[in-house]
C-alpha positions as CSV (number, residue, x, y, z in Angstrom):
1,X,15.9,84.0,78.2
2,X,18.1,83.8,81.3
3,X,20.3,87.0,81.9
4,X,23.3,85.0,81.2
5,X,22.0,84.3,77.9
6,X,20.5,87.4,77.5
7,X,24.2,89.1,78.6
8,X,26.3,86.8,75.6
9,X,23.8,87.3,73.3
10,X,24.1,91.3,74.0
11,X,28.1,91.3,73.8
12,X,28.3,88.8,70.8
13,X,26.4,91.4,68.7
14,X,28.3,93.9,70.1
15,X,31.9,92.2,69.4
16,X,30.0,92.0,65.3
17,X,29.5,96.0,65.3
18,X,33.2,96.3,66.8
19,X,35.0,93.7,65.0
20,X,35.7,96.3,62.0
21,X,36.0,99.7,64.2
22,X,40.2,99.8,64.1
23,X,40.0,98.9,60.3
24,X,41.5,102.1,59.1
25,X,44.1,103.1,62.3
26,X,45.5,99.3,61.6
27,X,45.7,100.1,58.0
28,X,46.5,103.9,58.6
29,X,50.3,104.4,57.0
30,X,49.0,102.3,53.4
31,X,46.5,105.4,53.2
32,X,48.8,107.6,54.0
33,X,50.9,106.4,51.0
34,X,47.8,105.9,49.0
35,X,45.7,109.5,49.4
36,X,49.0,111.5,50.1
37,X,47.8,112.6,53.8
38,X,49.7,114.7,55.9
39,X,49.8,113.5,59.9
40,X,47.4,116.4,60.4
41,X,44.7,114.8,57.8
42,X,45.5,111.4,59.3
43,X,44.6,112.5,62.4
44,X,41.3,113.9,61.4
45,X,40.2,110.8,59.5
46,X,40.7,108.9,62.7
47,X,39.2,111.6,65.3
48,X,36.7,112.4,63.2
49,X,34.9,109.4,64.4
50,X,35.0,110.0,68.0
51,X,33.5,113.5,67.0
52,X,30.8,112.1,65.0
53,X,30.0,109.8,67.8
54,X,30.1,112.9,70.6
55,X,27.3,114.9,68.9
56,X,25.3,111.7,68.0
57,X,25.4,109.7,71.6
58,X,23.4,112.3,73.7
59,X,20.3,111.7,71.4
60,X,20.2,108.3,70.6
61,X,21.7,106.7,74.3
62,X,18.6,109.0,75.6
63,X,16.2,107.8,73.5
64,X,16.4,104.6,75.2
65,X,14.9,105.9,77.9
66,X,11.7,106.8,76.1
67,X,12.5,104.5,72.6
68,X,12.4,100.4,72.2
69,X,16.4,99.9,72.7
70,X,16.1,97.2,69.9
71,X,15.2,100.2,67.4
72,X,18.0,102.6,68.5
73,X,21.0,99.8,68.0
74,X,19.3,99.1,64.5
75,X,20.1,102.4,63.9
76,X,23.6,102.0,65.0
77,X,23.9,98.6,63.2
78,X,22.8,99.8,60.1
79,X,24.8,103.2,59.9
80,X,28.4,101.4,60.7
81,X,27.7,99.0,58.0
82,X,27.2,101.8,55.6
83,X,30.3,103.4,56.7
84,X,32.2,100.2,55.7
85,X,30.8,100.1,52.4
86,X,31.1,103.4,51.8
87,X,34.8,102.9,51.9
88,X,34.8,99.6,49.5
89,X,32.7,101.7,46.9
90,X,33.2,105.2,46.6
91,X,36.4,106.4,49.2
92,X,38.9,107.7,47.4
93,X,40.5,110.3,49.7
94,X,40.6,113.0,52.7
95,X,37.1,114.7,52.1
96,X,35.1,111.6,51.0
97,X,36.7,109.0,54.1
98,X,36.7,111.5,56.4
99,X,32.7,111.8,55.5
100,X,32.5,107.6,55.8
101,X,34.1,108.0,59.3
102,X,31.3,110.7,60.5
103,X,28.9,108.2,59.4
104,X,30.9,105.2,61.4
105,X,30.9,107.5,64.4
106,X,27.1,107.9,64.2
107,X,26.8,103.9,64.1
108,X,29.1,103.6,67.0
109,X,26.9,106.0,69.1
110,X,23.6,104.0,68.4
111,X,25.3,100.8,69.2
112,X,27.9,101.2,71.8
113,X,25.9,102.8,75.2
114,X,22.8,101.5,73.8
115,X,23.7,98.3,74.0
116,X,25.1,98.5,77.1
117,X,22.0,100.2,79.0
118,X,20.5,97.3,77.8
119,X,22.1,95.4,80.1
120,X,22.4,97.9,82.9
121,X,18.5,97.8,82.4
122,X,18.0,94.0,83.5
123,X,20.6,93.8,86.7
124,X,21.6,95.5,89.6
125,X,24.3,95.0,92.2
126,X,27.0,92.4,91.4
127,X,25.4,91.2,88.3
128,X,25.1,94.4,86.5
129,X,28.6,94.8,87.7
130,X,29.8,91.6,86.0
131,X,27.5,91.9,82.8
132,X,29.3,95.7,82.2
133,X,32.7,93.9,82.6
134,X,32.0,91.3,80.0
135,X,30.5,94.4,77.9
136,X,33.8,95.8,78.2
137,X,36.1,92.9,77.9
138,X,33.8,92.2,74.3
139,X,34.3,95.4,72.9
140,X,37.9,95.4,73.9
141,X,38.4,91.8,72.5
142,X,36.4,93.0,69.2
143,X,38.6,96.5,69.0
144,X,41.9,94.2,69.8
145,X,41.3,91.5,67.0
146,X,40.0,94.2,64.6
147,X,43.5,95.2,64.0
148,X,45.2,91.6,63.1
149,X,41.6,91.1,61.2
150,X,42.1,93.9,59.2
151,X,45.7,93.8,58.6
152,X,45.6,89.8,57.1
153,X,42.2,90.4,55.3
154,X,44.4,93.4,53.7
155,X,47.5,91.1,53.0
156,X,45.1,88.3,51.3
157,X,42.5,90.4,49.2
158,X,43.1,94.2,49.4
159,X,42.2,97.2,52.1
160,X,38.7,97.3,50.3
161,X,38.0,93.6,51.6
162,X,39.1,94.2,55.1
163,X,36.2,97.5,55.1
164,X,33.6,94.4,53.3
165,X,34.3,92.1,56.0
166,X,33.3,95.0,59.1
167,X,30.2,95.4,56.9
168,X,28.7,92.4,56.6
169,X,29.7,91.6,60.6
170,X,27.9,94.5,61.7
171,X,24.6,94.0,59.4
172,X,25.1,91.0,61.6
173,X,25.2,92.5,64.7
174,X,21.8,94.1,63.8
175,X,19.9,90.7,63.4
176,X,21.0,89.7,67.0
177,X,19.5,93.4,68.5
178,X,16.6,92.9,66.7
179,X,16.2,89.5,67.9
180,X,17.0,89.5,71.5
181,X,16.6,93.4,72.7
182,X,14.0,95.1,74.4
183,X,11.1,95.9,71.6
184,X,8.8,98.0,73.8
185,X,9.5,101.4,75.5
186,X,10.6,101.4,79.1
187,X,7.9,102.4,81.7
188,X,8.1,105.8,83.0
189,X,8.2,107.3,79.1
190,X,9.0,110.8,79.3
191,X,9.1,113.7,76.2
192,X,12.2,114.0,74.4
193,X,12.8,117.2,75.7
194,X,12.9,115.7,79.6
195,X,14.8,113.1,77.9
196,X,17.6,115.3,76.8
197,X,17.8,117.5,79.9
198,X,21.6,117.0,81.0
199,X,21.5,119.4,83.8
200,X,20.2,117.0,86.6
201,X,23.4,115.4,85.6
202,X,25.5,117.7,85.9
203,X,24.1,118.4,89.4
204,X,25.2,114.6,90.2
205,X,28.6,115.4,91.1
206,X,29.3,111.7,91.6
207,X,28.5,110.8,88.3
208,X,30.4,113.6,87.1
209,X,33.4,112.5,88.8
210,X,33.7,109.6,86.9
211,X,32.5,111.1,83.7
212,X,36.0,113.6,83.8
213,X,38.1,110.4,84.5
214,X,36.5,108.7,81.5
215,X,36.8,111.6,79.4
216,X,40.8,111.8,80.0
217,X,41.0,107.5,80.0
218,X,39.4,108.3,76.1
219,X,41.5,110.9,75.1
220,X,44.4,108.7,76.1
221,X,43.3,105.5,74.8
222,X,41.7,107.1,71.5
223,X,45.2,108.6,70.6
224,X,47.0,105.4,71.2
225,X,44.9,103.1,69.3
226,X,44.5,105.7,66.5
227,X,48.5,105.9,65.9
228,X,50.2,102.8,68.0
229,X,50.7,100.8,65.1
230,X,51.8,103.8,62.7
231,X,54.4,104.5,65.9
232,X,55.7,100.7,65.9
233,X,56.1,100.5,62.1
234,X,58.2,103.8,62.6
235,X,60.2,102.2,65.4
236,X,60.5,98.9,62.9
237,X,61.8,101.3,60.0
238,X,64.4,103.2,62.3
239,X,66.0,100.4,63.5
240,X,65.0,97.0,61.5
241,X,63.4,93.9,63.6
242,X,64.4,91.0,65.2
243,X,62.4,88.0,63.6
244,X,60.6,86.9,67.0
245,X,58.7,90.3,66.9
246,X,55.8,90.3,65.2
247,X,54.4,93.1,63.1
248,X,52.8,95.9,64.4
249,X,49.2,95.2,63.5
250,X,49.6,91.5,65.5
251,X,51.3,93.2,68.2
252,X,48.7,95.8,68.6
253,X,46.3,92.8,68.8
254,X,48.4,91.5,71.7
255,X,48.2,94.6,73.8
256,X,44.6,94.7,73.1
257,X,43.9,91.1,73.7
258,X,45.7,91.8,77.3
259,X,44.5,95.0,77.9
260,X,41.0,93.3,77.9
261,X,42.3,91.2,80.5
262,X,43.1,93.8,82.7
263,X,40.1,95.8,82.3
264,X,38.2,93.0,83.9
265,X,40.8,91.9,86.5
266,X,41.2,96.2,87.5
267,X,37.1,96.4,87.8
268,X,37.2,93.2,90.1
269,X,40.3,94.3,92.3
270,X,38.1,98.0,92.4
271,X,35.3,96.8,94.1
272,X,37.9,95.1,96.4
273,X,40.2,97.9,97.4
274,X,38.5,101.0,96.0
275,X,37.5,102.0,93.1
276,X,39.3,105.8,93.5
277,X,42.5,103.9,94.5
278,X,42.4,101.7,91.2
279,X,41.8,104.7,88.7
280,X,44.7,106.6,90.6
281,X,47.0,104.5,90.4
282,X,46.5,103.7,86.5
283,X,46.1,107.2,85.4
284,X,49.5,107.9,87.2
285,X,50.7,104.5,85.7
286,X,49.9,105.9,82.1
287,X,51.1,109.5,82.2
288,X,54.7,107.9,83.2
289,X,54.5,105.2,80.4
290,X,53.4,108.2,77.9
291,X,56.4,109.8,78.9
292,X,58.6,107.5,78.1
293,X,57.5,105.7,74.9
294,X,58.4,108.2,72.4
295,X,62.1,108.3,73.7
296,X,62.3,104.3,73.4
297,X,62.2,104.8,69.9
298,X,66.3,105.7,70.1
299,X,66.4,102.2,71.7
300,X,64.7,99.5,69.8
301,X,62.2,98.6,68.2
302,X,61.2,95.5,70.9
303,X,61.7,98.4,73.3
304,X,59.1,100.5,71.6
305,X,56.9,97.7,71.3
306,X,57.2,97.1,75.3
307,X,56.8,100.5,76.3
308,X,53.2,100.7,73.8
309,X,52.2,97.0,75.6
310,X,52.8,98.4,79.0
311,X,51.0,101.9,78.6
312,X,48.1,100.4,76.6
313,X,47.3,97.9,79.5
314,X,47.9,100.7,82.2
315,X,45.5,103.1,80.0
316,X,42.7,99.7,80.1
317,X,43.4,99.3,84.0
318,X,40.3,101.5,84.6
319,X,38.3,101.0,81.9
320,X,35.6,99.1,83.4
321,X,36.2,100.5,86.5
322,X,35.3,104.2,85.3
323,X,32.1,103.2,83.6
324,X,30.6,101.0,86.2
325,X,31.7,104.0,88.6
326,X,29.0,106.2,87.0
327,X,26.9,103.5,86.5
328,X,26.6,102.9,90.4
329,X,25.7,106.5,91.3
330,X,23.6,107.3,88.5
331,X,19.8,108.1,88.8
332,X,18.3,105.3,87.9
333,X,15.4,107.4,86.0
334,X,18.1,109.0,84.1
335,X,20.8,106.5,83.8
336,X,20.4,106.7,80.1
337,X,21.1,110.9,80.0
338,X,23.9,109.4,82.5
339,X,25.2,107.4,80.9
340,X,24.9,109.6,77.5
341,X,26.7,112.7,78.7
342,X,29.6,109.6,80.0
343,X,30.2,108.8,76.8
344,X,29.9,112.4,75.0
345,X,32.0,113.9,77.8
346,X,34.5,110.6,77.2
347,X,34.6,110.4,73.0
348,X,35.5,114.3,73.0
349,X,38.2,113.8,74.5
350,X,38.9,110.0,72.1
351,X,38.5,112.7,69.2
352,X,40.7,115.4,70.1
353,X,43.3,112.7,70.9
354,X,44.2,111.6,67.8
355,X,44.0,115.2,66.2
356,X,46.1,116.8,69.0
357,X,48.7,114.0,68.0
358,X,49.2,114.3,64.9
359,X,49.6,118.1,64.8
360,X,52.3,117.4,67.3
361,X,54.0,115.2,64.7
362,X,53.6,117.8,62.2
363,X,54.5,120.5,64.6
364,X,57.8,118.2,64.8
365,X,58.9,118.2,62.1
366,X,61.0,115.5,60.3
367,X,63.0,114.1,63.4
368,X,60.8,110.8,64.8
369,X,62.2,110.7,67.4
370,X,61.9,114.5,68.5
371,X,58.2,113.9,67.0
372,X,56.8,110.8,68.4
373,X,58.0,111.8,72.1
374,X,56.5,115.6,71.9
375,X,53.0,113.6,70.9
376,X,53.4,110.5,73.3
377,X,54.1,113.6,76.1
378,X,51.7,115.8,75.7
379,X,49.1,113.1,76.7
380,X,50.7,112.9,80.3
381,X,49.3,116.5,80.9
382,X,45.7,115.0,79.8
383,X,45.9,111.8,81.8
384,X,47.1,113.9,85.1
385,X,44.5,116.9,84.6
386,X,41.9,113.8,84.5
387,X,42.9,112.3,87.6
388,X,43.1,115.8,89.7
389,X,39.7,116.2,88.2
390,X,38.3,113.0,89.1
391,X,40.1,113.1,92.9
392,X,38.3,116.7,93.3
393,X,34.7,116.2,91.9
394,X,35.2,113.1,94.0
395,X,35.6,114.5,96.5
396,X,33.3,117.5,96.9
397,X,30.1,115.0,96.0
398,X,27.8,114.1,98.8
């Protein structure tokens, strides 16, 4: 199989095990309603996922340096399919979803850096460059559909047959990594124990440069995805619609759609002009935008609606920049600890996004407006405490 082959086989079955992910954020205020959950609760349910997916990544993104990558995704595959039919069967509030989610975060750990090692595994240079963008820009496309898919399966049949529709997709998913991906172990098979030893890469200050940048880019983007269209269907209650804006859910898939866009175009344009000068300038990009979206909601609700569109396309910016940055100056005999302690370091910080919001809103008390912009603000801080990060480690590594 030709590596281009190889590469769009790899993200199709990747855009399967995604295309259900933002099920329950797109239909977040209907279970609300439903299970009686407080912002707090909502907030769980969502970061309880990213959580999941932090203490399950280091283990299963190393084993494929000493595993057959095609068994570890199976593993992924076949645990995110359980977690969506968990929720058409037996999900009936907080304690049982919120186990459901944990189960989904597990899935999302053995598919997500898995699968893309896989491809990091057959290029180098340019190519491997190019192959992680197209990673990216399928996952994004996947995550940005996932909420318009979700929202009209749930207008035509029911919440239950938007969850039986991410199911089936990423039992899919599974067939194509069983098919196509690596079923031997790499060369160069190490214990388990050398496998899991993080501390050579922690030592790579490089890599860990880029590590803090992705963990503050999650924490961002985790806490906007989890609650942007529960925010726009606020703004839309506040002050009523105009008929040319769509709903939240399509809107979200919009921003998502171009965000995807711009991850690719920002990883190009890095490799052109810098890749430190890219991230800087969309980190301080998103920390202005997240200061001013929760005011916009005195405004309008097309205003609201521009201010989420503009900060969730800064926030993707350096998405594919961040990841190919550790990537590059990773050991290559350890790129899959690398590229493990990336993604823990990254989805603590897409956990205690969503969490850390919806205390705020809580914390708010019943004034939106007061509300939305003490939770859109406080993720300024994070973004800018990222980018010093990521400008220091940068700059004290060899």
């Amino acid at each position: 199989m030709t590596d281009a082959r190889f590469t769009a086989a790899v993200v199709a079955a990747q855009v399967l095990v995604q295309i259900g992910a933002f099920t329950l954020p797109a239909l977040l205020p209907g279970y609300m309603d439903r299970w009686s959950l407080s912002a707090t609760e909502a907030g769980w349910l969502v970061g309880i996922f990213f959580a999941a997916y932090v203490v399950a990544v280091p283990v299963l993104v190393a084993l494929t340096d000493r595993l057959p990558a095609g068994r570890i995704y199976l593993i992924g595959a076949g645990a995110t399919a359980l977690s969506h039919f968990g929720f058409v069967v037996l999900a009936d509030g907080f304690w049982s979803a919120l186990a459901f989610r944990v189960l989904g975060g597990i899935g999302w750990a053995g598919a997500y850096m898995p699968g893309l090692k896989v491809l990091a595994d057959r290029q180098e240079g340019a190519g491997q460059s190019r192959a992680v963008s197209w990673h990216a820009a399928g996952v994004g496309i996947a995550g940005a559909v996932s909420f318009a898919v979700a929202g009209a399966i749930d207008a035509l049949a029911g919440p239950e047959a938007a969850f039986l529709f991410g199911g089936v997709a990423a039992v899919a998913a599974g067939a194509i990594g069983i098919a196509v991906m690596p079923s031997t172990a790499p060369r160069g098979t190490r214990s388990l124990a050398a496998a899991l030893d993080f501390r050579p890469v922690f030592r790579n200050r490089a890599a860990m440069a880029w590590i803090a940048g992705y963990t503050a880019h999650t924490w961002e983007l985790g806490a906007l995805r989890a609650w942007g269209v529960t925010f726009l269907a606020a703004a839309i209650a506040l002050h009523g619609a105009p008929a040319w804006l769509p709903g939240p859910n399509l809107l979200f898939t919009v921003a998502g759609l171009v965000g995807v866009a711009i991850s690719v175009a920002g990883n190009e344009t890095a490799q052109r002009f810098g890749r430190m000068r890219m991230v800087a300038f969309a980190m301080g990009a998103g920390a202005l935008l997240s200061l001013a979206a929760g005011p916009s909601l005195l405004v309008s609700a097309p205003l609201a609606a521009l201010c989420v569109m503009l900060w969730n396309a800064a926030i993707y910016l350096d998405s594919a920049a961040l990841t190919t940055g550790t990537l590059e100056v990773a050991d290559r005999a350890r790129r899959g600890a690398t590229m493990g302690l990336h993604s823990m370091c990254g989805y603590a910080g897409g956990f205690l996004g969503p969490v850390g919001l919806g205390m705020a809103l809580d914390l708010a008390g019943p004034d939106p407006v007061l509300g939305w912009t003490l939770a859109f603000g406080q993720l300024a801080l994070v973004t800018l405490a990222g980018l010093w990060a990521v400008r220091r480690l940068g700059r004290a590594a060899p």
